[in-house]
mmCIF file of the N, C-alpha and C atoms, coordinates in Angstrom:
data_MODEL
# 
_entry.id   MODEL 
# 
loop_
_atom_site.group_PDB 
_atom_site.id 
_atom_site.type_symbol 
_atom_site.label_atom_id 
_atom_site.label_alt_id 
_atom_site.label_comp_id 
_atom_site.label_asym_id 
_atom_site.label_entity_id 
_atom_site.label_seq_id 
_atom_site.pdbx_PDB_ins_code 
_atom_site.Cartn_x 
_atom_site.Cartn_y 
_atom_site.Cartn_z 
_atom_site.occupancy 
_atom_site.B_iso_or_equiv 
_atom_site.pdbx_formal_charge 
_atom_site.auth_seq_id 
_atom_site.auth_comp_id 
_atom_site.auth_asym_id 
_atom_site.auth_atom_id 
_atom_site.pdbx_PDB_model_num 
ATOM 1   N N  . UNK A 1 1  ? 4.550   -21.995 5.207  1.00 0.00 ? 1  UNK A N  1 
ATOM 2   C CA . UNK A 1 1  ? 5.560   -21.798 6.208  1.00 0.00 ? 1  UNK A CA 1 
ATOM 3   C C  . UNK A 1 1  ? 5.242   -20.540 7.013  1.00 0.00 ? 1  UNK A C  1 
ATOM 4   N N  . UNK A 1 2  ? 5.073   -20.548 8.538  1.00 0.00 ? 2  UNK A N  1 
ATOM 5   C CA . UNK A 1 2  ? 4.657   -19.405 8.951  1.00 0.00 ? 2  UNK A CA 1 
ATOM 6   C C  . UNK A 1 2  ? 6.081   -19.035 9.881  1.00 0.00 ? 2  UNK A C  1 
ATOM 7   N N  . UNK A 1 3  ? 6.145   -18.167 10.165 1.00 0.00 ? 3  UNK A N  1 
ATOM 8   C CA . UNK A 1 3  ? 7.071   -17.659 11.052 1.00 0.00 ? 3  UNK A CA 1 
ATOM 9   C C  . UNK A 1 3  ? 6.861   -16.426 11.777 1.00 0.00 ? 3  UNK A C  1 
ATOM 10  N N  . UNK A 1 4  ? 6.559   -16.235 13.449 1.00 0.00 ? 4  UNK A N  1 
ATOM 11  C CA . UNK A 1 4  ? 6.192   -15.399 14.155 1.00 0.00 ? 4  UNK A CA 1 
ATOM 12  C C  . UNK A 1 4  ? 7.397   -14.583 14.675 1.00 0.00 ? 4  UNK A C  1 
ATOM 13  N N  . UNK A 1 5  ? 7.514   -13.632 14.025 1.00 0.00 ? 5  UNK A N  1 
ATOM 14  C CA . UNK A 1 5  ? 8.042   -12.400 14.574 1.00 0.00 ? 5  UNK A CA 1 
ATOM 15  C C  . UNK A 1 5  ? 7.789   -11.469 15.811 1.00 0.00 ? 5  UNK A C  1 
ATOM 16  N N  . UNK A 1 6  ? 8.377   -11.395 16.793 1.00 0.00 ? 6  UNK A N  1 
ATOM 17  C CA . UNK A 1 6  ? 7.736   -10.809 18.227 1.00 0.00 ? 6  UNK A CA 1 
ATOM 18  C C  . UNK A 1 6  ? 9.295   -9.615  17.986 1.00 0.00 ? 6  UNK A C  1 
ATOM 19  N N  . UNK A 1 7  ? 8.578   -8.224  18.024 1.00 0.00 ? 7  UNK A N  1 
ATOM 20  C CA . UNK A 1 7  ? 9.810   -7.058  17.670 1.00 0.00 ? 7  UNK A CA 1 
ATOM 21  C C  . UNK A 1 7  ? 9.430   -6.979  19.055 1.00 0.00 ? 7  UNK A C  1 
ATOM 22  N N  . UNK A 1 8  ? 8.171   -6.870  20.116 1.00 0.00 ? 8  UNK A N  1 
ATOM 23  C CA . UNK A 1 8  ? 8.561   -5.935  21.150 1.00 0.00 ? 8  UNK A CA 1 
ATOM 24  C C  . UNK A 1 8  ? 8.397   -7.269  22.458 1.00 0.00 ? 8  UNK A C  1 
ATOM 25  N N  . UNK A 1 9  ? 8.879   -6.956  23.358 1.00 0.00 ? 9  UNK A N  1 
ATOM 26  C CA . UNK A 1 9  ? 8.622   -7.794  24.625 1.00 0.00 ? 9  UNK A CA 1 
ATOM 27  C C  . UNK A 1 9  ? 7.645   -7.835  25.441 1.00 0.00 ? 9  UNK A C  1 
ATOM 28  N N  . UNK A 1 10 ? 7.304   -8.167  26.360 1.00 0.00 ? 10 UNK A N  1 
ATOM 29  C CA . UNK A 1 10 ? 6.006   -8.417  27.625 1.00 0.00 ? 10 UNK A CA 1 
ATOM 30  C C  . UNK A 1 10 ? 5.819   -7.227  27.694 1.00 0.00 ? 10 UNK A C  1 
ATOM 31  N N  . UNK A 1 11 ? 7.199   -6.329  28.456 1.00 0.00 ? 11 UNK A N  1 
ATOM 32  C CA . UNK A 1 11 ? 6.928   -5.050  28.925 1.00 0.00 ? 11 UNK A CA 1 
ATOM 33  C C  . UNK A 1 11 ? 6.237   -3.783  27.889 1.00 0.00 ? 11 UNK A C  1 
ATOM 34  N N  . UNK A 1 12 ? 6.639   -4.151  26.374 1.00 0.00 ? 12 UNK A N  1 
ATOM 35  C CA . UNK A 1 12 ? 6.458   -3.011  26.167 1.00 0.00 ? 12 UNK A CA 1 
ATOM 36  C C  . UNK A 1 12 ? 4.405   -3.591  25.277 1.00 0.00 ? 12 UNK A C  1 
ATOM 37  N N  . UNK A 1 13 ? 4.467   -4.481  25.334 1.00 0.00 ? 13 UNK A N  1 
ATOM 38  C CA . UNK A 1 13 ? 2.905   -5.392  25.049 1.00 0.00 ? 13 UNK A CA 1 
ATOM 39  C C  . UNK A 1 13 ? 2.139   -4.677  26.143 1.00 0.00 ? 13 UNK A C  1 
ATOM 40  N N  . UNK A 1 14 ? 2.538   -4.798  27.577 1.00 0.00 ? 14 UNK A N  1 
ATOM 41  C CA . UNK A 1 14 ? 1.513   -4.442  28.509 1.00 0.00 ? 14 UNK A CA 1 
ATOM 42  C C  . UNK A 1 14 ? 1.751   -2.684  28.186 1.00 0.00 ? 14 UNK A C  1 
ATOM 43  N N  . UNK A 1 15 ? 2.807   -2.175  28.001 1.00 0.00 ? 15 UNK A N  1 
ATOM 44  C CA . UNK A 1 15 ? 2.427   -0.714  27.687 1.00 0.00 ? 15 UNK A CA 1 
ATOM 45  C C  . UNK A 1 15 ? 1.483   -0.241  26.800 1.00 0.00 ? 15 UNK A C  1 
ATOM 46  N N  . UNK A 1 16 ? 1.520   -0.875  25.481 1.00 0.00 ? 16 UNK A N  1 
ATOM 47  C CA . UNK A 1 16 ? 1.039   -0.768  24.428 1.00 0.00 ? 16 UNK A CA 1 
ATOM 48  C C  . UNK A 1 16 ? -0.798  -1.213  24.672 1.00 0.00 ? 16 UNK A C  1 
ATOM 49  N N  . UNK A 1 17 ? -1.051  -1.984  25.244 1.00 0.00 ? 17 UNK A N  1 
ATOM 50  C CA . UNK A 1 17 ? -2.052  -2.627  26.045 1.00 0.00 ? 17 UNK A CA 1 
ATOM 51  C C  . UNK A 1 17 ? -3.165  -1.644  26.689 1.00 0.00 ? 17 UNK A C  1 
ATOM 52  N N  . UNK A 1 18 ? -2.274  -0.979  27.919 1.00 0.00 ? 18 UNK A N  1 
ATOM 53  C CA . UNK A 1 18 ? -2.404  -0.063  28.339 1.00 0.00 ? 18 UNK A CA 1 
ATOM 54  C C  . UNK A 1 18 ? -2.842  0.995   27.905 1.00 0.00 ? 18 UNK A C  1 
ATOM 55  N N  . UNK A 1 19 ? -2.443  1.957   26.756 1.00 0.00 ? 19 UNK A N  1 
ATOM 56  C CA . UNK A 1 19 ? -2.280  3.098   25.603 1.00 0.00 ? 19 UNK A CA 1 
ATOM 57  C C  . UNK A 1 19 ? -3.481  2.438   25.090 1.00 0.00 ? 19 UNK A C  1 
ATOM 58  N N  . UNK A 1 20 ? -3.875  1.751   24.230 1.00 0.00 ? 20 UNK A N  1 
ATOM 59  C CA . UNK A 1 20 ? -5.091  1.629   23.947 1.00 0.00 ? 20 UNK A CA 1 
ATOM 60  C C  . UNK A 1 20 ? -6.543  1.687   24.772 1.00 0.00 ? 20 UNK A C  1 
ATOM 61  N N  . UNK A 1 21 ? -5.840  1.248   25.579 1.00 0.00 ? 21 UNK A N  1 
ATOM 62  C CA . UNK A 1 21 ? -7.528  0.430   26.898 1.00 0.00 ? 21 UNK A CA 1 
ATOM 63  C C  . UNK A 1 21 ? -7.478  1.970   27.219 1.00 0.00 ? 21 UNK A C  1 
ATOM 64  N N  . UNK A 1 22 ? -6.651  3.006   27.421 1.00 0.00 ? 22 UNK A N  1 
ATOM 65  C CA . UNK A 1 22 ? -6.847  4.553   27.871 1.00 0.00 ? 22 UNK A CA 1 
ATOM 66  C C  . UNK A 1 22 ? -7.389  5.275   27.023 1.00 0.00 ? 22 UNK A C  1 
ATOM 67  N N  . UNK A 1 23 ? -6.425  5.253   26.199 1.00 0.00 ? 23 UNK A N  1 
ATOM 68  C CA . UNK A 1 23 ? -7.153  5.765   24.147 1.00 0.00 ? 23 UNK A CA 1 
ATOM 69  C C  . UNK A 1 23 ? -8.690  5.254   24.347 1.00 0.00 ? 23 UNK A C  1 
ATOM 70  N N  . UNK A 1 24 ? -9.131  4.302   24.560 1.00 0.00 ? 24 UNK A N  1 
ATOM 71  C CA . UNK A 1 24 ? -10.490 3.614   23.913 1.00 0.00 ? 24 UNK A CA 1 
ATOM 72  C C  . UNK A 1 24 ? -11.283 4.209   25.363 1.00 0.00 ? 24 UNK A C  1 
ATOM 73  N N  . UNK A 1 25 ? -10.978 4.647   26.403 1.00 0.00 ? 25 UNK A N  1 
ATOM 74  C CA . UNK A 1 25 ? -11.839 5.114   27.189 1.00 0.00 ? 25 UNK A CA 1 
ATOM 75  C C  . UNK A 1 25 ? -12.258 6.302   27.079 1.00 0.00 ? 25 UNK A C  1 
ATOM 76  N N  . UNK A 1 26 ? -11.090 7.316   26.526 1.00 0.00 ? 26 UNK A N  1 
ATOM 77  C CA . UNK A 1 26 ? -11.137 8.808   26.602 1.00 0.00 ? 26 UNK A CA 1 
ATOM 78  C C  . UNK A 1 26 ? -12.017 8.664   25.625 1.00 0.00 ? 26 UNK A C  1 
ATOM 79  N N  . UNK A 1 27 ? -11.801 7.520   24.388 1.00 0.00 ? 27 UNK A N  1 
ATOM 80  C CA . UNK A 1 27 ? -12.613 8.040   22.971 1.00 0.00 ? 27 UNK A CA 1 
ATOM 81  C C  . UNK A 1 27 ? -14.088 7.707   23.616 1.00 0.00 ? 27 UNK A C  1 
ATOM 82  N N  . UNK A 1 28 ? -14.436 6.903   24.162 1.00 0.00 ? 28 UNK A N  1 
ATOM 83  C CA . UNK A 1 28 ? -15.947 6.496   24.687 1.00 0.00 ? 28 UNK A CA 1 
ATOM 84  C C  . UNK A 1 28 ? -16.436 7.524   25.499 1.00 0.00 ? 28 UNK A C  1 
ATOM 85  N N  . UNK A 1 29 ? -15.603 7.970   26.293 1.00 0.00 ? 29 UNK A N  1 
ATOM 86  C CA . UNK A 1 29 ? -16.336 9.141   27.255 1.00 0.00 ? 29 UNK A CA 1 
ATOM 87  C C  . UNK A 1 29 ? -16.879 10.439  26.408 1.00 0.00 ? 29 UNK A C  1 
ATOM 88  N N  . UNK A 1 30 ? -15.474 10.681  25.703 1.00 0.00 ? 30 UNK A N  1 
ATOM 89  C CA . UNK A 1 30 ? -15.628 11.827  24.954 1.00 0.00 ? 30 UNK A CA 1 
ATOM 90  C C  . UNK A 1 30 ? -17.302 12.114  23.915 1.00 0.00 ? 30 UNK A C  1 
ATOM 91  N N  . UNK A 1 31 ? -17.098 10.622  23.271 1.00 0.00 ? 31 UNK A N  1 
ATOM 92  C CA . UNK A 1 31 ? -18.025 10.300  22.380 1.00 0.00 ? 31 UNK A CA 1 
ATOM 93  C C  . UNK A 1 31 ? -19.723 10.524  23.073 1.00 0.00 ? 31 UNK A C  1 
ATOM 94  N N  . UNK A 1 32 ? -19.503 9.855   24.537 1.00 0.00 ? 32 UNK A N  1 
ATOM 95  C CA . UNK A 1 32 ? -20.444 9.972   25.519 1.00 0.00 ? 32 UNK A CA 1 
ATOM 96  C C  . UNK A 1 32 ? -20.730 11.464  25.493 1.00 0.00 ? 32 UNK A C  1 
ATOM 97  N N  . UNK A 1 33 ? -20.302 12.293  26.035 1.00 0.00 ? 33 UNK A N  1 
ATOM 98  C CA . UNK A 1 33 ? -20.656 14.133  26.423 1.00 0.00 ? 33 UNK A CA 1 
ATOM 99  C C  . UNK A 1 33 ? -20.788 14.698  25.304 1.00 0.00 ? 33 UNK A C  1 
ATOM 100 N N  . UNK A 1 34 ? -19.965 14.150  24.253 1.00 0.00 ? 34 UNK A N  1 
ATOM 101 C CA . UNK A 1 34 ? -20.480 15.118  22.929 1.00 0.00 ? 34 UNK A CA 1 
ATOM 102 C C  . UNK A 1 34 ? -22.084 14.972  22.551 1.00 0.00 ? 34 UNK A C  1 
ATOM 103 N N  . UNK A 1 35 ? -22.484 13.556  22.488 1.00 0.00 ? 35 UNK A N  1 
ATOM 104 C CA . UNK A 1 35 ? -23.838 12.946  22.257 1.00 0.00 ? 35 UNK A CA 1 
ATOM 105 C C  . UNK A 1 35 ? -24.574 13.816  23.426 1.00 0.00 ? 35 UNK A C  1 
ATOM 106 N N  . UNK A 1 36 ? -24.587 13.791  24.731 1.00 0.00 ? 36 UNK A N  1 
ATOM 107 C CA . UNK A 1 36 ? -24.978 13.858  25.620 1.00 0.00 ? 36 UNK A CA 1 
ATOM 108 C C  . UNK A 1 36 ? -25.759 15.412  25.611 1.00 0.00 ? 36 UNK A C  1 
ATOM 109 N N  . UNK A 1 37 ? -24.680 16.263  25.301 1.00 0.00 ? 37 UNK A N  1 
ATOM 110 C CA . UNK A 1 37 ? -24.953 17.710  25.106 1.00 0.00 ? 37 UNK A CA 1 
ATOM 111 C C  . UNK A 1 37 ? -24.766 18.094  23.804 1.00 0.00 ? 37 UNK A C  1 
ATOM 112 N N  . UNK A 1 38 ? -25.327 17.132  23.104 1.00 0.00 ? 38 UNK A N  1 
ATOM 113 C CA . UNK A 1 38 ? -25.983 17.499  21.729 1.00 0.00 ? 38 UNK A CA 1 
ATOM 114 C C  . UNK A 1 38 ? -25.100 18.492  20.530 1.00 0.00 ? 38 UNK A C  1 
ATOM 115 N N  . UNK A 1 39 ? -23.544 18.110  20.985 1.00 0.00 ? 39 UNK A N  1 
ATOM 116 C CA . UNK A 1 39 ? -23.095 19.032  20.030 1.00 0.00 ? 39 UNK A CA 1 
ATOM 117 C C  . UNK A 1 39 ? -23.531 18.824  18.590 1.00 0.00 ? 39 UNK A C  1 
ATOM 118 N N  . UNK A 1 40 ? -22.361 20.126  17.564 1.00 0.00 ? 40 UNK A N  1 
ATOM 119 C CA . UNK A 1 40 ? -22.537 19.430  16.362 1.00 0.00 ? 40 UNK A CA 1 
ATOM 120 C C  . UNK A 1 40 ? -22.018 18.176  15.569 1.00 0.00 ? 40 UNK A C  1 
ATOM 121 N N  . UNK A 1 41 ? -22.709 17.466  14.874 1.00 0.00 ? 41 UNK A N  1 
ATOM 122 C CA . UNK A 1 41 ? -22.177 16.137  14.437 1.00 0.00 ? 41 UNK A CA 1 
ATOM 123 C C  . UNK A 1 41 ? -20.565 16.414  13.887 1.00 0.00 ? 41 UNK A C  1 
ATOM 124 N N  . UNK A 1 42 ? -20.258 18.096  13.133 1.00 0.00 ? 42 UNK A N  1 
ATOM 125 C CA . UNK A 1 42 ? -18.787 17.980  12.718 1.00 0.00 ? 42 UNK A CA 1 
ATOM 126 C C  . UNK A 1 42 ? -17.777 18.285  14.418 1.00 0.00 ? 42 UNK A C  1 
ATOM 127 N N  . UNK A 1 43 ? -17.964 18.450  15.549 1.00 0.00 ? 43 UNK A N  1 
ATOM 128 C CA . UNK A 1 43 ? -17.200 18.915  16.202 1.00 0.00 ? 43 UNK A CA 1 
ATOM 129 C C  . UNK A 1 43 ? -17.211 16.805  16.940 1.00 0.00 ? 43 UNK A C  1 
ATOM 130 N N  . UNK A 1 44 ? -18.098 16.288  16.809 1.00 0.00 ? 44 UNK A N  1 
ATOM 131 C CA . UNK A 1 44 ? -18.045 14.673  16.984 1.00 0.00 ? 44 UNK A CA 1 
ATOM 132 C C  . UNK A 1 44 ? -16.511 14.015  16.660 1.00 0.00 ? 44 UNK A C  1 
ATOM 133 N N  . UNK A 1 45 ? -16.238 14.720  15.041 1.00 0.00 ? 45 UNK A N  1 
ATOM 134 C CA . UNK A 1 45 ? -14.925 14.079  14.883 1.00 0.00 ? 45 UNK A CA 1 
ATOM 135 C C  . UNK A 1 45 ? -13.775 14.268  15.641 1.00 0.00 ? 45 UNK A C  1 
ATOM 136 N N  . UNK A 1 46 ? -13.362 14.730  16.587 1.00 0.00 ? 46 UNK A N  1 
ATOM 137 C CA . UNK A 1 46 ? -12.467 14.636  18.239 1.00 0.00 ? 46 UNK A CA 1 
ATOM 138 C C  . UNK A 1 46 ? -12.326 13.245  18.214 1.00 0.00 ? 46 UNK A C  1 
ATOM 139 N N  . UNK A 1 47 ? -13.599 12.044  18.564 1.00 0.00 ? 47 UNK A N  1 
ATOM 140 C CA . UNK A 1 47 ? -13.193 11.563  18.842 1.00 0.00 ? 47 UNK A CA 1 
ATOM 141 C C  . UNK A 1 47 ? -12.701 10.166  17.833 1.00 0.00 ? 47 UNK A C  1 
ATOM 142 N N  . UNK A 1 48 ? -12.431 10.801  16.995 1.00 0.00 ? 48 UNK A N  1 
ATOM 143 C CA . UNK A 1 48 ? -11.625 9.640   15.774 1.00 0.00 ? 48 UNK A CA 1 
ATOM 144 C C  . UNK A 1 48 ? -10.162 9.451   16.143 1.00 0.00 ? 48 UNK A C  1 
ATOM 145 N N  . UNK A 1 49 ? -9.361  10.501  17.171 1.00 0.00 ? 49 UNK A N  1 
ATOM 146 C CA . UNK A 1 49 ? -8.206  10.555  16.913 1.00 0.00 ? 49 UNK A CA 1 
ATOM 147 C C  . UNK A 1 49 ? -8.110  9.330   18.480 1.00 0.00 ? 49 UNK A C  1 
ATOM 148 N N  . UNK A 1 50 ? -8.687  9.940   19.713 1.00 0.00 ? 50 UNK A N  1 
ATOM 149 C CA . UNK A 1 50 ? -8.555  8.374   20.292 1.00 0.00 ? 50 UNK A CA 1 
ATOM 150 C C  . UNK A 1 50 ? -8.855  7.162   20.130 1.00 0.00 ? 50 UNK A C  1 
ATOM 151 N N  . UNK A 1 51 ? -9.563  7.153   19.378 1.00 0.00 ? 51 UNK A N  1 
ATOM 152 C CA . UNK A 1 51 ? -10.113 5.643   18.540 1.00 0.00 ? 51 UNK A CA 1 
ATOM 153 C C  . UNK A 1 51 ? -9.065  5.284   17.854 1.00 0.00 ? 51 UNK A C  1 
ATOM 154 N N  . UNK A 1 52 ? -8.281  6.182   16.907 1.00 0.00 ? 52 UNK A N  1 
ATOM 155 C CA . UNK A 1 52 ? -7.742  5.254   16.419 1.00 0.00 ? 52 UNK A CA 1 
ATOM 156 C C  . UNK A 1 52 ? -6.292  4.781   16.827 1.00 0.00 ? 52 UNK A C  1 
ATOM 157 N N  . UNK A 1 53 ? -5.730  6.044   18.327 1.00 0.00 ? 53 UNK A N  1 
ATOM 158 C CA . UNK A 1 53 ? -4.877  5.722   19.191 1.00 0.00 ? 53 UNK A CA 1 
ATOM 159 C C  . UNK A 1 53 ? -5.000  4.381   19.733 1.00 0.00 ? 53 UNK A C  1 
ATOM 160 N N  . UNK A 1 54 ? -6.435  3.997   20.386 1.00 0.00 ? 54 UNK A N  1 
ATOM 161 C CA . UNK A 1 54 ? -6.385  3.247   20.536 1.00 0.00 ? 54 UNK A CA 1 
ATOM 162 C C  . UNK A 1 54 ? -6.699  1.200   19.952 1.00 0.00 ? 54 UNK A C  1 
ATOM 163 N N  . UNK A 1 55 ? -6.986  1.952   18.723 1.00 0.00 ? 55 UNK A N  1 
ATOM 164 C CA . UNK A 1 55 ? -6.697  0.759   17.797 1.00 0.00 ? 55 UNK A CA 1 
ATOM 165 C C  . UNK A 1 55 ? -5.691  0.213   17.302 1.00 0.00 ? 55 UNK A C  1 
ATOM 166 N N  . UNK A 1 56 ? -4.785  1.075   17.234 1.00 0.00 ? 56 UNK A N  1 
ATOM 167 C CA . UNK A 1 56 ? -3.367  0.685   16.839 1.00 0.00 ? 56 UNK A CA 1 
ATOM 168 C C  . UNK A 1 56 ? -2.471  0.240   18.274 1.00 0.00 ? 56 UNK A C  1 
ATOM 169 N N  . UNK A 1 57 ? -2.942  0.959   19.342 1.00 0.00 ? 57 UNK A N  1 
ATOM 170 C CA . UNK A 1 57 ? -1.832  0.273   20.584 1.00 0.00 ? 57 UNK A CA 1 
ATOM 171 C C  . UNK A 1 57 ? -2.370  -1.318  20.927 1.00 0.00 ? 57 UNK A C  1 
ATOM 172 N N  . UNK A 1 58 ? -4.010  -0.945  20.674 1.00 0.00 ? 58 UNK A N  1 
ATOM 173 C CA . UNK A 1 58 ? -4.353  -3.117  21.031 1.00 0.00 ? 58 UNK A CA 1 
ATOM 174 C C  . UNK A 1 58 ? -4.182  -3.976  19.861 1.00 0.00 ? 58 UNK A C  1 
ATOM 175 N N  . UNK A 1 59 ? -3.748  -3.339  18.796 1.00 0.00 ? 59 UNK A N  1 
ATOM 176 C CA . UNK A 1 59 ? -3.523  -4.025  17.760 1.00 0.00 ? 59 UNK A CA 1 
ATOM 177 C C  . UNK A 1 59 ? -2.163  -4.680  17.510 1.00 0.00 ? 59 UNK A C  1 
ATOM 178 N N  . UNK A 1 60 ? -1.409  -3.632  17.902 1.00 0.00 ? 60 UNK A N  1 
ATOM 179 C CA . UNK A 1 60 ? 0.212   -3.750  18.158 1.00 0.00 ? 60 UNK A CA 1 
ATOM 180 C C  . UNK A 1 60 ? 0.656   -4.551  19.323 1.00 0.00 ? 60 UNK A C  1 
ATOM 181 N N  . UNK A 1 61 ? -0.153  -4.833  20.207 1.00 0.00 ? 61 UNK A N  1 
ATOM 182 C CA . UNK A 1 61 ? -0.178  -5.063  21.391 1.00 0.00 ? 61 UNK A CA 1 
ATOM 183 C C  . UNK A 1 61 ? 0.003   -6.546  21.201 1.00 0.00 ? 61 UNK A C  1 
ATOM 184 N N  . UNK A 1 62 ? -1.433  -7.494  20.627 1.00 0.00 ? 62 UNK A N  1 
ATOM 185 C CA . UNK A 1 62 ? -1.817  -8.275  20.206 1.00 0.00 ? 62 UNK A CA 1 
ATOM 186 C C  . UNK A 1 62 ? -1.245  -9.138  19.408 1.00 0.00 ? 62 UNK A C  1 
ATOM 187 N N  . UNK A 1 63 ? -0.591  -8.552  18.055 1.00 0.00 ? 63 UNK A N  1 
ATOM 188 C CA . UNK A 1 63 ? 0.004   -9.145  17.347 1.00 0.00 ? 63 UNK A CA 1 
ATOM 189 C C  . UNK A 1 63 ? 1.671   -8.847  17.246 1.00 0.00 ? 63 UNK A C  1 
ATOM 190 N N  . UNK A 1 64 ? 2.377   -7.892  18.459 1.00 0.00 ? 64 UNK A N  1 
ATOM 191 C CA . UNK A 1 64 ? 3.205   -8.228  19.299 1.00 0.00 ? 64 UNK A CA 1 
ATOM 192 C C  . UNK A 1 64 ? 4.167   -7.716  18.067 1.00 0.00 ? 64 UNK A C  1 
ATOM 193 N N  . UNK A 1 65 ? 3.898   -6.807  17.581 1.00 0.00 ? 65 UNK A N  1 
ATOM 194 C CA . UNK A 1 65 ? 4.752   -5.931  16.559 1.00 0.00 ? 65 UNK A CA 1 
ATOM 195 C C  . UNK A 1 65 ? 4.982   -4.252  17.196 1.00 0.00 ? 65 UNK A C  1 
# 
């Protein structure tokens, strides 16, 4: 027996949508210039925290919780 639960609406899906696809850019760019100019591999971890901003907003997004 399955039953689909939808807690948030269109509007707040495309927000949530949104918040990730931004999250997942800052984390790529970031990830980009750190590599780029050779920092150190521990100052790299920065970009875990938009990654995982933005894993949870397309995730939430998606499965509409």
């Amino acid at each position: 027996m399955t039953s689909e639960v939808c807690n948030i609406g269109p509007r707040e899906q495309r927000k949530r949508r949104l918040l990730g696809i931004v999250a997942l850019t800052i984390g790529v760019a970031a990830a980009f210039v750190l590599v780029v100019y050779d920092a150190p591999r521990w100052t790299r971890l920065v970009v875990f925290l938009p990654v995982w901003i933005a894993g949870l907003g397309l995730l939430q997004a998606r499965e509409k919780t």
